[in-house]
Every structure is written in structure tokens, then in C-alpha cells.
N, C-alpha and C positions, 0 to 999 in steps of 0.2 A: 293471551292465547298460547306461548310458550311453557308458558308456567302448567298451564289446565291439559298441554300436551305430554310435560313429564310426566302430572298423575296420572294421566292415561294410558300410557307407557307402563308405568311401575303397576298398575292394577292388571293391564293387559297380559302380562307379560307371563305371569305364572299359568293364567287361566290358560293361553296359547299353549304352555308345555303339558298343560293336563287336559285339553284337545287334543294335541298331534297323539299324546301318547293314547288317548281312546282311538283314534284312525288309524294309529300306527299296529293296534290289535288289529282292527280289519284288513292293512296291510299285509300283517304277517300271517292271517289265514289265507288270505289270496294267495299268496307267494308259497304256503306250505301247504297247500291243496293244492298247487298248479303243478305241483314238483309230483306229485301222485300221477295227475290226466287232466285232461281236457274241460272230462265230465266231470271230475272232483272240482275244480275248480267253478265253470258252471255251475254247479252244485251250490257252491257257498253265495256268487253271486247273486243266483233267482232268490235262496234260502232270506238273505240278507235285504231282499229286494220285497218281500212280503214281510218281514218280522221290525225290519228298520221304520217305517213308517207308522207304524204302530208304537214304538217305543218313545219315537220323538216327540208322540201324541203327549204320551205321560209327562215326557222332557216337558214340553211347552206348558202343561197344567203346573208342574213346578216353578217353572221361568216367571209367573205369578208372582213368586212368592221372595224374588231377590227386588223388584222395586217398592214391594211392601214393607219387606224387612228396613231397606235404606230409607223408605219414607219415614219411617218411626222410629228409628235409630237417630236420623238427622235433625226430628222433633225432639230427640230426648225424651222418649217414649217408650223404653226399654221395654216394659213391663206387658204389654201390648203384643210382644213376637211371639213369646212361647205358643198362645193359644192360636196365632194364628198357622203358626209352620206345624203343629200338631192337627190342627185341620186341612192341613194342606197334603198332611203323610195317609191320612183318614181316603183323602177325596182320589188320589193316585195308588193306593191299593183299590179300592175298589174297579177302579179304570182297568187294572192291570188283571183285576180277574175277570172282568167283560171279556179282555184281550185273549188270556187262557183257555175260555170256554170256546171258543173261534178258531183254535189250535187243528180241531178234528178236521173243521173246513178247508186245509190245506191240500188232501190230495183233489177233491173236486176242483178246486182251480186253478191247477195244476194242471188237470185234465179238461177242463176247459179251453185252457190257453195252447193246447196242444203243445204239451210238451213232452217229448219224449221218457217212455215206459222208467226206464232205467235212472233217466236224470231227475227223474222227479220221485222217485224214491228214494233217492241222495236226499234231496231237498228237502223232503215229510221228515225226514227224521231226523234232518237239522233245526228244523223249527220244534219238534219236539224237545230237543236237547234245551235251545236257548228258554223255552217257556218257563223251563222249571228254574231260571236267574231273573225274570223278569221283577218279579214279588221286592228281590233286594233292589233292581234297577229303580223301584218305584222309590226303596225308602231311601237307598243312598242318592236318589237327587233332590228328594226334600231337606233332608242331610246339609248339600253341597252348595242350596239355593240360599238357605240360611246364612251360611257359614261365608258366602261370599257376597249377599246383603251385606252382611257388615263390614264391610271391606277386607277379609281377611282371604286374598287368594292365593296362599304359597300353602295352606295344607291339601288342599286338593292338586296340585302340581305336583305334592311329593306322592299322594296316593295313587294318582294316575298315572305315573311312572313305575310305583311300583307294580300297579296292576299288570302294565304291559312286562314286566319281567315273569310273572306268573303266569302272562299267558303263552309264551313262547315254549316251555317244556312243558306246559299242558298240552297245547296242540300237538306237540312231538308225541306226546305218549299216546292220545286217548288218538289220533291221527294212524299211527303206525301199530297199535297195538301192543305196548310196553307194561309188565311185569304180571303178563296172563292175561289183561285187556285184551278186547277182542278187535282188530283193525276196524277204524271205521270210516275211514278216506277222510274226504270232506267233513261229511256228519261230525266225525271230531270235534272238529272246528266249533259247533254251537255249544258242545260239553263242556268244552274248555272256557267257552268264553261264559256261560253261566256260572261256572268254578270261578272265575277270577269277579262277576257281578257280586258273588258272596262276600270273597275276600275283599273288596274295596267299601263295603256298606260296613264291613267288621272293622275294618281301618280306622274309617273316618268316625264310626261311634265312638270308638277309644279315642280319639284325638278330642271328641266335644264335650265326653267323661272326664277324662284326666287333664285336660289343660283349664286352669285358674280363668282365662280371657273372657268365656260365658258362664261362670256363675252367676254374674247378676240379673243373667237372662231366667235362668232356672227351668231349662227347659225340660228336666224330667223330674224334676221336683213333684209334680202333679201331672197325673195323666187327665186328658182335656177329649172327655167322649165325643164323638161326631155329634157336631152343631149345625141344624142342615140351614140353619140362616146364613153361619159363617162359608160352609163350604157352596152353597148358592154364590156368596159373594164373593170366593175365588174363584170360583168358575165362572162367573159374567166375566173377569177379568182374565182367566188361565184361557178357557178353551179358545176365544179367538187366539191368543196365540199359539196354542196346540191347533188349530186348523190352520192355522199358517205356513206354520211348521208341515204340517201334514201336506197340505195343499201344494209346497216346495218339492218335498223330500218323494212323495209319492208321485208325482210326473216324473220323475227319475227312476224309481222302482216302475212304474209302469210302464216304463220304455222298454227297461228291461225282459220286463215279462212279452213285452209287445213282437222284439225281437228273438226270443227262446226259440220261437220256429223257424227261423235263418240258420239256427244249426249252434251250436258249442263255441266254432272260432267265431262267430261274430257273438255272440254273448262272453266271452274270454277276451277278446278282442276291445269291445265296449266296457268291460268290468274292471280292465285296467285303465282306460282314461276316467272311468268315474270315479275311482279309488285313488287315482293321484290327485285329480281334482278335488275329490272330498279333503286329502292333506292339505293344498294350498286353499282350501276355503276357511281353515280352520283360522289362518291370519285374521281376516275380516272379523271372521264370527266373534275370536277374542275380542277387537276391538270393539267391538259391537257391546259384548257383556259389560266390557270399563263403562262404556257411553250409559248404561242402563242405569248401572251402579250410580254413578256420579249425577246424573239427571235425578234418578229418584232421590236421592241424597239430598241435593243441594235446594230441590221443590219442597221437601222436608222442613229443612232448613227457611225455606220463606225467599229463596235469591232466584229466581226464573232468570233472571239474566244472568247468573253463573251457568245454568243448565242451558241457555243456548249456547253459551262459548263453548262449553263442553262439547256441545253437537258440531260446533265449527270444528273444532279443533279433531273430533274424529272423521270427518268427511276430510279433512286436508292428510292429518294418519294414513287411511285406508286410501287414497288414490296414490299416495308413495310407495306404499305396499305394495298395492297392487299393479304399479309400474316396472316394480321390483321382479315380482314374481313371473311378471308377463313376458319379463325380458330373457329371463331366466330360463323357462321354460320354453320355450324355441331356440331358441342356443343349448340345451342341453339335451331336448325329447328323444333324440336317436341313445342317450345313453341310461334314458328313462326307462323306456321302455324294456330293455335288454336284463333292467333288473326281474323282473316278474315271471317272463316266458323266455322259451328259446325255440317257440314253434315259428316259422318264417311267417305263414300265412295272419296267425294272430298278430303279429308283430307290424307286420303292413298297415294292419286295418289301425292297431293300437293307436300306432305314428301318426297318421293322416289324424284320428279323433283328438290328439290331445292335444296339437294344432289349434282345432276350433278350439278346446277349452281352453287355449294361451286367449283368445280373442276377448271371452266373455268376463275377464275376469277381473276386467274395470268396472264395467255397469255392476256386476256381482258386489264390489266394493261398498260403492254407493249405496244399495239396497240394502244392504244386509245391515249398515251403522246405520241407516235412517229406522230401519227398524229396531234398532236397539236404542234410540234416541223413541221412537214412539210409546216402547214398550216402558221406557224409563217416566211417560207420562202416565203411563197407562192408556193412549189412545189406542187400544187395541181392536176394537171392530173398523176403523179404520183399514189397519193390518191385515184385518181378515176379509175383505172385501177389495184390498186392492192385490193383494197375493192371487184368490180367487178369479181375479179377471184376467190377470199378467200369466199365470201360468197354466189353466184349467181353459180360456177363450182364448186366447192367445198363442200361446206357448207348444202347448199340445196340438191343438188340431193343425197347426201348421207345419209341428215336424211329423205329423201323422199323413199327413197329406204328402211330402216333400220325401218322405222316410219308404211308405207304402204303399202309393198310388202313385199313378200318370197321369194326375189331372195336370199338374203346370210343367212336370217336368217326365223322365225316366224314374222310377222307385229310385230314392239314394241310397235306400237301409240306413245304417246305422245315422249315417252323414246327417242325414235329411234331418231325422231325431236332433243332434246336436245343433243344428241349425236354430229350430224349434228353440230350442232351449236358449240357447244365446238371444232369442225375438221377444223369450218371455223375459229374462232377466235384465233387459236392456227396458222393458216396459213397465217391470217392477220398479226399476231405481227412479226415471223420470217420477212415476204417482207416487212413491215414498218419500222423495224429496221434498216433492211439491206439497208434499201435507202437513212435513214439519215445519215448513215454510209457514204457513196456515196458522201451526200451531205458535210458532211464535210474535206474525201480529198479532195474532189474539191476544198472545199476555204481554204486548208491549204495548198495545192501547186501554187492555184494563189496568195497567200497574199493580196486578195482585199476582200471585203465585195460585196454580191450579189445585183444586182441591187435595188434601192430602187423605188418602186410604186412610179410613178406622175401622 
């Protein structure tokens, strides 16, 4: 168990710093739009709250493609990756230009959701900006899914660090209007950050061209036209966890959008506990990626009882974590907060919200490695079925109810919301648990290892 928690550690560890530092871009739009206004800020929030759920879609149709990679790498099946991570860059551009075409449909639900005239023309025109980085978002995470299938996770921890130093004086410029640029508050913010989606797809090709580690993969040796058998069979596997993903990510976004008509400081307010929260989820989530790695791996390999130690050994990880961080975060939130804004009213509301999210962010734990222990089976409709009930039945109508009506209580606004959330997330880890639980009688009474992906 010690032993299966160093490797999980030493895999975790880099993926964590090329997390925060993708969060830590969203951070530092937050923080350099807030310093604009209200409405800049709001701005990138909603902007981020319609385009975020949609990217993760693509994220999760890649996330496919790291217990495949590990499955066949563990067989000593080298030969096998290339065509499948080339059907996998094939099946996530195409996704991404569904995504694009759906771009125009922003100020309608914008105006929909009654959001005001001004702030949601911030908002159209951030989502325009990001559209035009999406295309690389699709390729640099088939890229990244790869590259960390094989267990190799310190070259994306040095690209996603470097990404966030590129995006910090992009935001400054295309933000504030720097060298004849035309200011563009917030909007900025999406320009820049498709600027740096470029630069980190351009990074990491040159790291998988020039370094010796994948030649024997030969992954551009031969280009591998779309296979609609193959990409069929990453998608019976990618999209439940691209709806998972989505399923998670967008009860979030739709809170937000839920809330836009309460006004700017409570959307400013809510944008900064989702935004610190999104940081400290990034713990688990690494953990979660090691647990996939090493499960697909080691099922690869023929040892299913190496792959539930793995799973033990990350559920005892992530509840240290996440004791860590919970302790953390209430002891420190009065000086959390104080980074982001310096408006009192936002600040109030910030304080009391990231309170609740100190609460949720043990079940949060649990859930998130049980899913990366599924995902590392490939039991993904599982995933997507009980994500769908935890937070779309559960989760939502309850902080909708608790948030925006007087049916059990007074409206809480944002409160009620976060309520909601912590009901779903505490209902996700219970069924996640309980399924790898599942999954592992199963293959302690067959004594064979689950089928491996070909």
C-alpha cells in the first residue's frame, strides 16, 4: 500500500502543477478583470461559465485515451497507440467544431437568462475570442492524454507552467490595450487565453518531435485517416466521461448563469469561491489521473489486484488531502478572499460561499478518485449515470429550490446553490464508491483481469 502510494505521488505530482497552473490562468483572469469592474469581471465569469463546459466535453473525449494508452503500453503493445491517439485528435477536432458553430448562439442565451444589456456583451465577445484556441485545446489534449498514458508526467507540468507565464502579459495587454491594441476589459481575457491554447499545443509537439522516449511509438511516422470503427470505439468509451465531466462542470456553470440576474456582486461574489474552489479541486483531480494511469496500467499488465491497491491507496491520498485543504481553508478564507476583490459587499458574500466549499471538499475527494479508479477500468457508463443522478436529480433541483424559491425555506441565493452542490457531491462519492467496490468483487471471484481495450 506504501509503496503503490509513493507511485501515486510521484505520477500525481507533476499533473497537480500543470492543473493549478491551467486554474491559476483562470485565476489570474479573475483577479485582472476584477481590477477593471465589477462588470469585467462578471464578464469572464458567465463567459467562462458557457465555454468551460463545453471544453471539458473535448477534455473528457481525450481522457479516453490515457487508460487506453496505459492499457497497451502495460501489454507491451507499443505498436497499437499511434493509430489509436491519431483517432482520438480526428474524433475531438471534429467535436470542437460542433462547439464553434454554437458560438453565434451566445448572445441568445445570454438574453435568455436575462442578463444584462452591457454584461453580456462583455461576455459574446469573450467567448468569441476563446473559440478561435479551442481547435488547439482539442489537439494539445490528445497530445497530453498520450504523453501521460505512458506515464511520462513532468513534460506537461513544465508546459502548463509555462503557459500560465504567457498568459499573464497577454491578459495585461490585450486587457488594458497595450502597443495600439484596443482595450477590451474582460473580453481580453479569452484572447489571451486562446493565445497561450496555441502556444502550449506548440510546446508539447516539439517535446514529442524532439525527444528520443516515443520513437518507438512513431506517432507521426504515418498519418492514420479517420476510422469511424475506431473512433466509434472511443467514443463508447470518451463520451460517458465527457458527460460526466459535463454533467459536473455545467451545474456549476449553470448556477452561475442561474444567478446573473441577482446582480454582478453576487455573480463576482459566487465567481470567486468557484475559482478558489476549482484550485483546490485540482489536488484530487491529480490524484485521480495517477489512479487511472496506474489502474489502466497495471489491468494491462494482467494484476487487477495491483489495480485495486492502487484504488486503496488513492482514496486514503485524497481524504489526507482533502483534510489538509479543508483545514486550510477556514483558517485562512478572511485572507482568501481579500486577494481577488476589495469591494466589501462582494467580499461578504465571497467569505460566507467558500465556507460551504471548505465543507464539501471531502465527499469531493472520494468522488473524484473513484472516478478515476473507474475511468482507469474503463467503467464509464457507470460514471455517467451516476454523475447524472448525483448532480442533474439531486444536486441542482435542490440548490434551485433552496437558492430561488420559498418552497422549504426564504430564497438563500447563492447559499442555497452551494448547498445543492455539496448534496450532489456527497451523493456522487457514496455511488462511486460503491461501484468500485462492485468492480472489484467482480474480479476477485473471476480471478482474471478485465478485458484490455484493442
Amino acid at each position: 500500500m506504501f509503496k503503490e502510494m509513493g507511485r501515486l505521488t510521484r505520477l500525481a505530482s507533476p499533473i497537480l502543477i500543470a492543473q493549478l497552473s491551467q486554474t491559476l490562468m483562470s485565476f489570474v483572469d479573475t483577479v485582472m478583470a476584477g481590477q477593471v469592474s465589477a462588470d469585467d469581471m462578471a464578464s469572464v465569469a458567465v463567459g467562462a461559465s458557457l465555454w468551460w463546459p463545453m471544453a471539458l466535453f473535448v477534455l473528457g473525449i481525450c481522457m479516453a485515451l490515457t487508460p487506453m494508452v496505459a492499457n497497451h503500453h502495460g501489454a507491451k503493445d507499443d505498436g497499437a497507440i499511434a493509430p489509436i491517439v491519431q483517432q482520438g485528435a480526428w474524433l475531438t477536432l471534429g467535436i470542437t467544431a460542433l462547439i464553434i458553430l454554437l458560438a453565434p448562439l451566445t448572445p441568445w442565451i445570454l438574453e435568455r437568462m436575462a442578463v444584462a444589456p452591457v454584461l453580456a456583451e462583455k461576455t459574446t465577445l469573450y467567448i468569441y475570442f476563446v473559440c478561435a484556441g479551442l481547435p488547439a485545446f482539442a489537439l494539445y489534449n490528445s497530445l497530453r492524454n498520450f504523453v501521460e498514458g505512458m506515464s511520462h508526467t513532468i513534460p506537461t507540468m513544465v508546459i502548463g507552467f509555462l503557459g500560465l507565464l504567457v498568459n499573464i502579459p497577454a491578459n495585461y495587454v490585450f486587457i488594458h490595450g497595450l502597443f495600439g491594441l484596443p482595450a477590451l476589459g474582460g473580453a481580453g481575457c479569452g484572447l489571451a487565453t486562446a493565445l497561450v491554447m496555441w502556444f502550449m499545443l506548440l510546446a508539447l509537439w516539439l517535446y514529442t518531435v524532439i525527444t528520443q522516449r516515443f520513437n518507438h511509438i512513431g506517432l507521426y511516422k504515418k498519418l492514420y485517416w479517420p476510422d469511424f470503427s475506431v473512433i466509434l470505439h472511443l467514443a463508447k468509451i470518451g463520451i460517458p466521461i465527457a458527460l460526466a465531466f459535463f454533467f459536473e462542470v455545467s451545474l456549476f456553470a449553470l448556477v452561475a448563469l442561474l444567478i446573473a440576474p441577482l446582480g454582478s456582486v453576487v455573480v463576482a461574489g459566487h465567481q470567486i469561491a468557484i475559482n478558489f474552489s476549482s484550485m483546490i479541486f485540482m489536488f484530487p483531480m491529480s490524484l485521480a489521473l495517477a489512479v487511472t494511469i496506474r489502474v489502466g496500467h497495471t489491468m494491462g499488465e494482467g494484476h487487477p489486484a495491483a489495480a485495486r491497491t492502487s484504488c486503496y491507496a488513492g482514496f486514503v491520498l485524497g481524504v489526507l488531502v482533502a483534510l489538509t485543504t479543508c483545514v486550510l481553508t477556514v483558517l485562512f478564507s478572511k485572507y482568501i478572499i481579500t486577494i481577488y476583490s476589495d469591494d466589501a459587499a462582494v467580499l461578504a458574500l465571497a467569505g460566507h460561499l467558500i465556507l460551504l466549499a471548505a465543507i464539501y471538499q471531502i465527499p469531493d475527494a472520494f468522488q473524484v478518485v473513484a472516478g478515476g479508479a473507474l475511468r482507469g477500468y474503463k467503467d464509464t457508463k457507470a460514471l455517467f449515470f451516476i454523475t447524472f443522478v448525483a448532480y442533474w436529480v439531486i444536486g441542482l433541483p435542490l440548490g434551485y429550490t433552496l437558492g430561488l424559491t420559498d418552497f422549504l425555506f426564504p430564497a438563500m441565493g447563492a447559499s442555497g446553490f452551494w448547498i445543492g452542490f455539496i448534496a450532489g457531491l456527497s451523493s456522487a462519492a457514496i455511488m462511486l464508491v460503491l461501484r468500485v467496490r462492485v468492480l472489484h468483487r467482480r474480479n476477485a471471484q473471476a480471478q482474471i483481469p478485465l478485458e484490455v481495450v484493442t
